[in-house]
C-alpha positions as CSV (number, residue, x, y, z in Angstrom):
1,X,148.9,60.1,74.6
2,X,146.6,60.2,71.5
3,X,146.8,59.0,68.3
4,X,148.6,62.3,66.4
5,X,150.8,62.3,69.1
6,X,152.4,58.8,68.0
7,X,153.5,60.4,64.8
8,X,157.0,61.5,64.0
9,X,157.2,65.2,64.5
10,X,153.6,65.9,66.4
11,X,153.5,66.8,70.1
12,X,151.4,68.1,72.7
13,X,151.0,71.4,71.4
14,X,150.6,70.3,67.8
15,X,148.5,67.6,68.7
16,X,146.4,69.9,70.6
17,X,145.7,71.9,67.9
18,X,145.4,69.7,65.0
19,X,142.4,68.3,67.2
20,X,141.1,71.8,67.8
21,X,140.7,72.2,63.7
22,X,139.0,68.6,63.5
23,X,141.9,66.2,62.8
24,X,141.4,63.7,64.9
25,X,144.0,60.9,63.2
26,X,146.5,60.0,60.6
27,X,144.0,59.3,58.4
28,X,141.7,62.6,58.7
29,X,145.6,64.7,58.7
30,X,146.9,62.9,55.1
31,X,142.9,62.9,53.5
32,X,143.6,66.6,54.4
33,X,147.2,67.6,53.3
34,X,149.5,69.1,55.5
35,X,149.2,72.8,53.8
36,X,145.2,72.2,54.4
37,X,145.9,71.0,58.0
38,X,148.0,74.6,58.5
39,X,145.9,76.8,57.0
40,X,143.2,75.8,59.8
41,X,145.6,75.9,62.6
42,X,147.2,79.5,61.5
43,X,143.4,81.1,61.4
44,X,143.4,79.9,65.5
45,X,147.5,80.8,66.0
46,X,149.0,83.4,63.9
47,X,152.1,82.2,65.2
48,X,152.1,79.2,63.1
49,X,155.8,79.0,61.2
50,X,157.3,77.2,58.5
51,X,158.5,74.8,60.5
52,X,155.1,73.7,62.2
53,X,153.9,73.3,57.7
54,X,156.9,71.3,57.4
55,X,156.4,69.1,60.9
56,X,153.1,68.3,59.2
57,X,154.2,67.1,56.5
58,X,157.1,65.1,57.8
59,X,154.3,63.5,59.7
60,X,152.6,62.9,56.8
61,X,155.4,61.1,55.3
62,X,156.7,59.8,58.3
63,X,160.1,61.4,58.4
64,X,161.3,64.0,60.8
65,X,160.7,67.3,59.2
66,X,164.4,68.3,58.4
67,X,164.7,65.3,56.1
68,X,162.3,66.3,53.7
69,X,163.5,66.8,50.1
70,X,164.6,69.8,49.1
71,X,161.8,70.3,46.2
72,X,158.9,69.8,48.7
73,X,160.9,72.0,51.6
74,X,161.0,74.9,48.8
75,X,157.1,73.9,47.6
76,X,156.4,74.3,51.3
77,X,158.3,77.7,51.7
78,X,156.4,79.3,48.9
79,X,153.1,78.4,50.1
80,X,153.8,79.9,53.7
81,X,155.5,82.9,51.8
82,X,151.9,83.2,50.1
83,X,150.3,83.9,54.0
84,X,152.5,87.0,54.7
């Protein structure tokens, strides 16, 4: 298991293809930002969802994604709204 992987919300998959962008570690995803960090991975998987943004940034603050405050969750929403 790597080093993303140890992080709250981040499996295989994401894992995978946060290292596929270049984000090897904590450090390089929160230098980053998590809407930086999904921008990257959507130009590889158009299938990237709201869900995955928020995943990243749960990570980021190390909480599961679903407890994120509402403000951020709707700061979130409108920047993958911006993408469609």
């Amino acid at each position: 298991m790597g080093e993303l992987r140890r992080l709250v919300n981040i499996g295989k998959v994401l894992e995978d293809q946060l290292l596929a962008v270049g984000i090897r570690s904590y450090d390089d995803l929160q230098q980053t930002g998590s809407k930086q960090a999904w921008s990257r991975i959507k130009v590889t998987d158009p299938s990237a969802c709201y869900m995955r943004l928020c995943a990243l940034e749960g990570a980021i603050q190390g909480i599961r994604w679903h407890e994120l405050p509402e403000d951020k969750k709707r700061e979130l929403k409108e920047f993958y709204r911006s993408f469609k």
